[in-house]
N, C-alpha and C positions, 0 to 999 in steps of 0.2 A: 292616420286620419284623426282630426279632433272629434272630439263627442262635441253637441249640441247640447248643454244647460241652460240654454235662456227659457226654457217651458218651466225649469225645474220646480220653482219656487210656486208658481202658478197652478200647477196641476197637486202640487204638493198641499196648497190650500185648498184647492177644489176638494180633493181624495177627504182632508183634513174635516171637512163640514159634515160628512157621511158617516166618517168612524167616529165624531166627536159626539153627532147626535147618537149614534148607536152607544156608544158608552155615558151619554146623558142617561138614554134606557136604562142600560144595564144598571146603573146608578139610583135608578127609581128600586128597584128589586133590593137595592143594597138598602136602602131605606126605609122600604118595608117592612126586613126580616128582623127591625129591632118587636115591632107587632107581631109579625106572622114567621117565624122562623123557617119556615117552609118555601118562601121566598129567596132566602139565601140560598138553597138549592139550587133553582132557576136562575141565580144570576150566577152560581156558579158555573153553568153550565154555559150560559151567555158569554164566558169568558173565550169558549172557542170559536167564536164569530172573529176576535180578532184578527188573527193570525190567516184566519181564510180573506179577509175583507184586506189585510196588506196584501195576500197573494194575488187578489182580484186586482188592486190598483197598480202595484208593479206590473201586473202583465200590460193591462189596459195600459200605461204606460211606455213600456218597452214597446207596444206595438203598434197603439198611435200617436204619438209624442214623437218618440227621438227613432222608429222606424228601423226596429231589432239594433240600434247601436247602443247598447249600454254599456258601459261593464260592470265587474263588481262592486268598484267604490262609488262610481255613482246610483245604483239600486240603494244599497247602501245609505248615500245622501239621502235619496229620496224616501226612504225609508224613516230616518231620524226626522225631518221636517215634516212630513207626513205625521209620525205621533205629537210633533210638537204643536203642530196646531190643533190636532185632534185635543191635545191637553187644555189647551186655551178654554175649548167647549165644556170639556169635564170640570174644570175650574170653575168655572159659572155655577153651573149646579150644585158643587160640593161647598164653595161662600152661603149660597140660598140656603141649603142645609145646615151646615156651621153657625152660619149667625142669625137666622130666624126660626128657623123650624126646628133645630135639635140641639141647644146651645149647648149642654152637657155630651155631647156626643165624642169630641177628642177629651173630653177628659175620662170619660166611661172605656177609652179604646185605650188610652194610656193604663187606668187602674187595673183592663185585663194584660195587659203587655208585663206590669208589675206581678201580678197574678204567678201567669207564664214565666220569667226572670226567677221567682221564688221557687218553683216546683221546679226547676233544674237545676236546685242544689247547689248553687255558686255561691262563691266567698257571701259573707254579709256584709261586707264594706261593698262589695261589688253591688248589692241589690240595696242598700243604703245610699249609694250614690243614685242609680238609678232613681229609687223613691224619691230623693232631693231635687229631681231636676225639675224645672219651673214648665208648666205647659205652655208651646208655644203658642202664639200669635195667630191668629187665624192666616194672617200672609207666610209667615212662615209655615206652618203646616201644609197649606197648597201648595207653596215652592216647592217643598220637599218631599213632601207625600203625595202630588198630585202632578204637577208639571215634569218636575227632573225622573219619578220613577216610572211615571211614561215615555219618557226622553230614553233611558235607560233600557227600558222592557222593548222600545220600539229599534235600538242600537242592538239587543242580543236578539232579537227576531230575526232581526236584517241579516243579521251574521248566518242565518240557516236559510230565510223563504227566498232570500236573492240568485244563491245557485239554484235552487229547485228553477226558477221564472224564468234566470237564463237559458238553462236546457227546453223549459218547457214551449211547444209552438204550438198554440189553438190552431185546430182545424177548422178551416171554412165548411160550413154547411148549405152553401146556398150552391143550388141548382147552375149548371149552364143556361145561359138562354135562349139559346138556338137549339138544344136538347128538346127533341120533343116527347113528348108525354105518352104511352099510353093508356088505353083503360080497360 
């Protein structure tokens, strides 16, 4: 029997607007903690909404979309399209960041990465090349660091929450309605 993809795209943007504003949030916290460092706490911790919020939308999914016929590689799909527009969102906020509110901010993230590179003791041409490399572009740093490693993070999720959703079948909670009541 063929599976049914023509929702895929569609419900994938839908899911996409939800995770994208939750990680715009979680975003505001990463923002903060260059102020408040106690902040970064909280949005670390914000980071396990994601993984619950795929398993939310694969189910809703699988069970009213395409009507328990999934299989693996299409969760899957809908998984990687699901964070990729969720990224679209997080992109927006991270430009707003980058180039008006904290313009030093990729380059302060680079000089601790250089930091970090030094204190593991590797070759010195190795951390000399690193220091030489020119910081990127504000579009390149979102491609790379914002879009593809959500693309990425939202492909290795997929590969674990897709069999959990498969096996998993919500329980109807609602009443018969010819059950009658008593008190």
């Amino acid at each position: 029997m063929q599976e049914d993809k023509s929702q895929l795209m569609n419900y994938a943007m839908y899911a996409g607007i939800f995770l994208g504003l939750f990680w715009m949030l979680k975003y505001l916290f990463v923002m903060g903690s260059t102020r408040i460092p106690a902040l970064n706490l909280i949005g670390s911790f914000l980071t396990i909404g994601t993984p619950l919020i795929l398993f939310y939308f694969l189910t809703k999914y699988k069970t009213d979309i395409v009507n328990n016929n999934m299989s693996y590689w299409h969760g899957v799909q809908f998984g990687i399209m699901l964070f990729f527009f969720a990224s679209l969102l997080e992109a927006v906020i991270v430009f707003v960041h980058i180039t008006w509110i904290d313009q030093a901010f990729v380059g302060k993230l680079y000089e601790n990465m250089v930091e970090t590179v030094k204190m593991m003791n590797l070759s010195d041409r190795m951390v000399n090349s690193f220091e030489n490399q020119p910081l990127p572009t504000t579009m390149n740093y979102i491609f790379s660091n914002v879009i593809l490693a959500d693309i990425f993070i939202g492909m290795f999720l997929s590969f674990f929450v897709v069999p959990i959703v498969l096996r998993f079948t919500p329980k109807n909670v609602k009443e018969p309605e010819n059950q009658i009541k008593e008190d």
